[in-house]
FIDREN-429368 format. One record per residue (C-alpha): y negated, z, x; residue number from 1; residue in three letters. Coordinates in Angstrom, 2 decimals. Example, Ala and Ser with C-alpha at 12.3 -4.5 7.8 and 13.67 -1.06 7.14 Angstrom:
<<4.50; 7.80; 12.30>; 1; "ALA">
<<1.06; 7.14; 13.67>; 2; "SER">
***
This chain:
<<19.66; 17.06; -15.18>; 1; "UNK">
<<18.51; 14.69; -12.28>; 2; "UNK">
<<16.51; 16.12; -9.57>; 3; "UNK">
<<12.50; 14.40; -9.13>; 4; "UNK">
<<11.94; 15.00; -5.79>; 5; "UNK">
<<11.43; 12.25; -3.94>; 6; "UNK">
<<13.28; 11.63; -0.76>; 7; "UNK">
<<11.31; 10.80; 2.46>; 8; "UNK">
<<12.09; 7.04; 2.81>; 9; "UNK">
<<9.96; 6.24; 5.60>; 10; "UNK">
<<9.91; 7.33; 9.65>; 11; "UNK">
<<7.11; 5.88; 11.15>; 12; "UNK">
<<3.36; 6.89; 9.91>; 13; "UNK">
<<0.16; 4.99; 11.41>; 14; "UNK">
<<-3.60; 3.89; 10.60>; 15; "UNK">
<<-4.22; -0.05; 10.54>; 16; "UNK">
<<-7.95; -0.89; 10.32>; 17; "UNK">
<<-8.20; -3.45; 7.91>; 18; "UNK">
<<-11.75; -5.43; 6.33>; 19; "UNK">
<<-13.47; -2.47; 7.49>; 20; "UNK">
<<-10.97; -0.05; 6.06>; 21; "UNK">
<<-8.19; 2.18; 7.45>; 22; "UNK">
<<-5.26; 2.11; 5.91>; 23; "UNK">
<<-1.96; 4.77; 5.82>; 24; "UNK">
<<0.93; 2.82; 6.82>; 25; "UNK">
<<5.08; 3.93; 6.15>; 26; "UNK">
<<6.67; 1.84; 8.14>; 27; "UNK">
<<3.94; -0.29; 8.94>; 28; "UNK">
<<3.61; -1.00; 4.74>; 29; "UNK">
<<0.63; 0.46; 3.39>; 30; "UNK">
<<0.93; 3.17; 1.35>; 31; "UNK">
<<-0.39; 2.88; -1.89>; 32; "UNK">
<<-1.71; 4.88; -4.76>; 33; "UNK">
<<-0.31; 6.04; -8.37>; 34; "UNK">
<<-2.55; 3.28; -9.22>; 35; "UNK">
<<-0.80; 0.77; -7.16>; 36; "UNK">
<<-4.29; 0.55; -4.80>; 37; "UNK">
<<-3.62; 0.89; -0.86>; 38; "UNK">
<<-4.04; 4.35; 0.29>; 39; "UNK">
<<-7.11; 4.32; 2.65>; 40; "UNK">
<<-10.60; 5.54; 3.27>; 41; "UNK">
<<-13.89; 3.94; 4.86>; 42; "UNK">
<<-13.60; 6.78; 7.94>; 43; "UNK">
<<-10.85; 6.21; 10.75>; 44; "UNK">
<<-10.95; 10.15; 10.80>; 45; "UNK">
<<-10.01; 10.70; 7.10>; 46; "UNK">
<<-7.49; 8.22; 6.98>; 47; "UNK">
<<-5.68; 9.88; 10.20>; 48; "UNK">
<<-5.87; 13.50; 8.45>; 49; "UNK">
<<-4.66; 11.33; 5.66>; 50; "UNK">
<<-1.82; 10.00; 7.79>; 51; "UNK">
<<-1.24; 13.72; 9.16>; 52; "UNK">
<<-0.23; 15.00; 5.68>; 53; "UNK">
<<3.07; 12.32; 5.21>; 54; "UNK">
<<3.84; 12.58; 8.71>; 55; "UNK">
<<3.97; 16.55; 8.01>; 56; "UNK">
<<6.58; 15.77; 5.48>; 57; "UNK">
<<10.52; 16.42; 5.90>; 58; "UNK">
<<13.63; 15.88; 4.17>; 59; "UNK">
<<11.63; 15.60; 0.48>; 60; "UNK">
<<7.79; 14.53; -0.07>; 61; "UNK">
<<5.54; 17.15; -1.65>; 62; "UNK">
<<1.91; 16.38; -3.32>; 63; "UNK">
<<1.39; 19.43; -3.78>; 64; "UNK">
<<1.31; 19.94; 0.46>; 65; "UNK">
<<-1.01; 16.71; 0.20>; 66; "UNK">
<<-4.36; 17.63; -1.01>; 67; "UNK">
<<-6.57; 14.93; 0.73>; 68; "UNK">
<<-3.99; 12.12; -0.15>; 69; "UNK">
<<-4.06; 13.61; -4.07>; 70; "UNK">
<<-8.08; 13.50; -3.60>; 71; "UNK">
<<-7.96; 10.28; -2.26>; 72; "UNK">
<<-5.97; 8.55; -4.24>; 73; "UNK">
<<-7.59; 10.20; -7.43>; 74; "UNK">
<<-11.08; 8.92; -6.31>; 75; "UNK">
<<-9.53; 5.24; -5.64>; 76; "UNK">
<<-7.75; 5.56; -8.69>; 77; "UNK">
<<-10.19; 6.30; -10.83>; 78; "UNK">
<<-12.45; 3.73; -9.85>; 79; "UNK">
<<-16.13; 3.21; -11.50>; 80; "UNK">
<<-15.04; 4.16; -14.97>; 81; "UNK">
<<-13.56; 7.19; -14.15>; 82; "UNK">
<<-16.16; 8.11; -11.46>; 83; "UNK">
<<-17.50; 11.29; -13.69>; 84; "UNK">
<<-13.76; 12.75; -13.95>; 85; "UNK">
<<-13.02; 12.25; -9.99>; 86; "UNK">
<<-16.21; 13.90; -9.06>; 87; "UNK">
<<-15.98; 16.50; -10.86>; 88; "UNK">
<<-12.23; 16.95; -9.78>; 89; "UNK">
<<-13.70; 16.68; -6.06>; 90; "UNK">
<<-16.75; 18.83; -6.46>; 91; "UNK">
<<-14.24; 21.35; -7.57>; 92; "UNK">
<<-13.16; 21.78; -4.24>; 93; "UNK">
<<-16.29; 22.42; -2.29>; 94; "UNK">
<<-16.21; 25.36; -3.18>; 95; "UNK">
<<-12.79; 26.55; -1.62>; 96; "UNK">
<<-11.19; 26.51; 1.85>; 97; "UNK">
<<-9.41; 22.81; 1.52>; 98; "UNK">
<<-13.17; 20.95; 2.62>; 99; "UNK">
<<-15.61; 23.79; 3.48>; 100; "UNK">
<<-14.44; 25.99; 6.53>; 101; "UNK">
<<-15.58; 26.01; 10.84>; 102; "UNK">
<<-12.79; 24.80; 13.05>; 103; "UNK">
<<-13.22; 24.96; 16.47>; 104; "UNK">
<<-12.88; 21.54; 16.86>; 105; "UNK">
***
């Protein structure tokens, strides 16, 4: 039986603005999707709470500690022909605690 965790392979996490875009980087790489697109979002703020989750990480990487990279990645992934399945997926969570709470910040 081998073990599917994944090993965190990577020390350095960052944000590289790119064609209007900020990208997750690993090692100044950019991360990229299931899909094989490059992990980013259209707000420097999402991309760095993006960022936040795989620096967060230790000895093994968890999705399941990643919600905004899963929703991310899910929406890119999906694209224009799966746009009905990702927004549903995402409207999903309005209702809960992930996107809708009052920080003090």
């Amino acid at each position: 039986m081998s073990d599917a965790r994944i090993k965190r392979f990577y020390t350095d996490v960052s944000v590289k603005e790119q064609d209007g875009r900020f990208l997750v980087q690993l090692d100044g790489r950019t991360a990229k999707t299931a899909g094989r697109h490059p992990l980013g979002a259209a707000s420097h703020a999402f991309a760095h709470a993006i960022a936040e989750e795989w620096q967060a990480q230790e000895e093994y990487i968890s999705l399941d500690d990643m919600p905004l990279t899963r929703l991310q990645g899910f929406s890119l992934d999906g694209g224009e022909s799966g746009r009905a399945q990702w927004m549903e997926t995402v409207i999903g969570y309005l209702g809960s605690d992930l996107l809708c709470y009052r920080a003090p910040e």
